[in-house]
C-alpha positions in Angstrom: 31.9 66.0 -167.8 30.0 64.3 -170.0 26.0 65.4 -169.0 27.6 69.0 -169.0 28.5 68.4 -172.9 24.9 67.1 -174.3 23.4 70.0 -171.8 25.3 72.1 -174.1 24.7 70.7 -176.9 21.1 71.2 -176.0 21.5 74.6 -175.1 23.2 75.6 -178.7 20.4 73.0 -180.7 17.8 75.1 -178.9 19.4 78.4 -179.1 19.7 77.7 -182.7 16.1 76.9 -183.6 14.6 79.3 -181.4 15.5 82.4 -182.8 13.6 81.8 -186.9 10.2 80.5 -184.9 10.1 84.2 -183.4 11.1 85.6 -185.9 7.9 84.7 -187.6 4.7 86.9 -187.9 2.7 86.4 -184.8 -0.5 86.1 -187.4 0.7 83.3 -189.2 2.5 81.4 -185.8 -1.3 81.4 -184.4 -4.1 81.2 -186.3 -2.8 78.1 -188.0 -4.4 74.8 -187.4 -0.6 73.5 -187.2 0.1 75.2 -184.7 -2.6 73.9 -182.2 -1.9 70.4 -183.0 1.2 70.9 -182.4 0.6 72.3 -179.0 -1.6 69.2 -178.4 1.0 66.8 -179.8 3.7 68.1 -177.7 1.2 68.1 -174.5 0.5 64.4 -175.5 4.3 63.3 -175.8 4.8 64.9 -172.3 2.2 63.5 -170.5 3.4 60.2 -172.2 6.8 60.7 -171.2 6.2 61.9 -167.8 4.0 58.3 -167.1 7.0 56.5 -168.9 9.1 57.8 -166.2 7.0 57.0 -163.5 6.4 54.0 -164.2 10.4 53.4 -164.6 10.7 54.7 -161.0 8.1 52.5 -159.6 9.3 49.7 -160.8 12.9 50.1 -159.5 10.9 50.4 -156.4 8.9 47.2 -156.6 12.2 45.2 -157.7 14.3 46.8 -154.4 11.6 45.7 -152.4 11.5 42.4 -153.8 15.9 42.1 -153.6 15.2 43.0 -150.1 12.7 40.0 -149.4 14.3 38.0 -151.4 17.7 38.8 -149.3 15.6 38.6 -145.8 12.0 37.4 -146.0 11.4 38.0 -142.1 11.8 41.6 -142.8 8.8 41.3 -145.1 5.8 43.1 -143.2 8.4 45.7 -142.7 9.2 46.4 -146.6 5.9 46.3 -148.3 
């Protein structure tokens, strides 16, 4: 119940600020230099989010595998 109340939140927060950015002139949303940094700071924050994650998941990996040697090491050719 509660992951559907912050995805709503979400939802409304983005609803919200969406509609004054298009309501802008399309002159002044693009030929800004803010606006390309900002498209390059948001593709940064991404990237370094999405290797943030990945490197979360990877090491839940390499710490099940070492529970699991640690728990049995004969299974070890097996699990790594």
């Amino acid at each position: 119940m509660r992951n559907w109340v912050i995805l709503g939140l979400i939802a409304l927060i983005t609803l919200i600020f969406t509609n004054p950015v298009l309501a802008q002139d399309a002159d002044k949303m693009v030929t800004g230099f803010g606006f390309f940094s900002a498209i390059v700071l948001a593709a940064g924050l991404g990237v370094g989010f999405a290797a943030l994650g990945c490197g979360i998941g990877m090491g839940h990996v390499v710490r099940g595998a070492c529970e699991g040697i640690a728990r049995n090491p004969e299974l070890a050719g097996r699990i790594t």
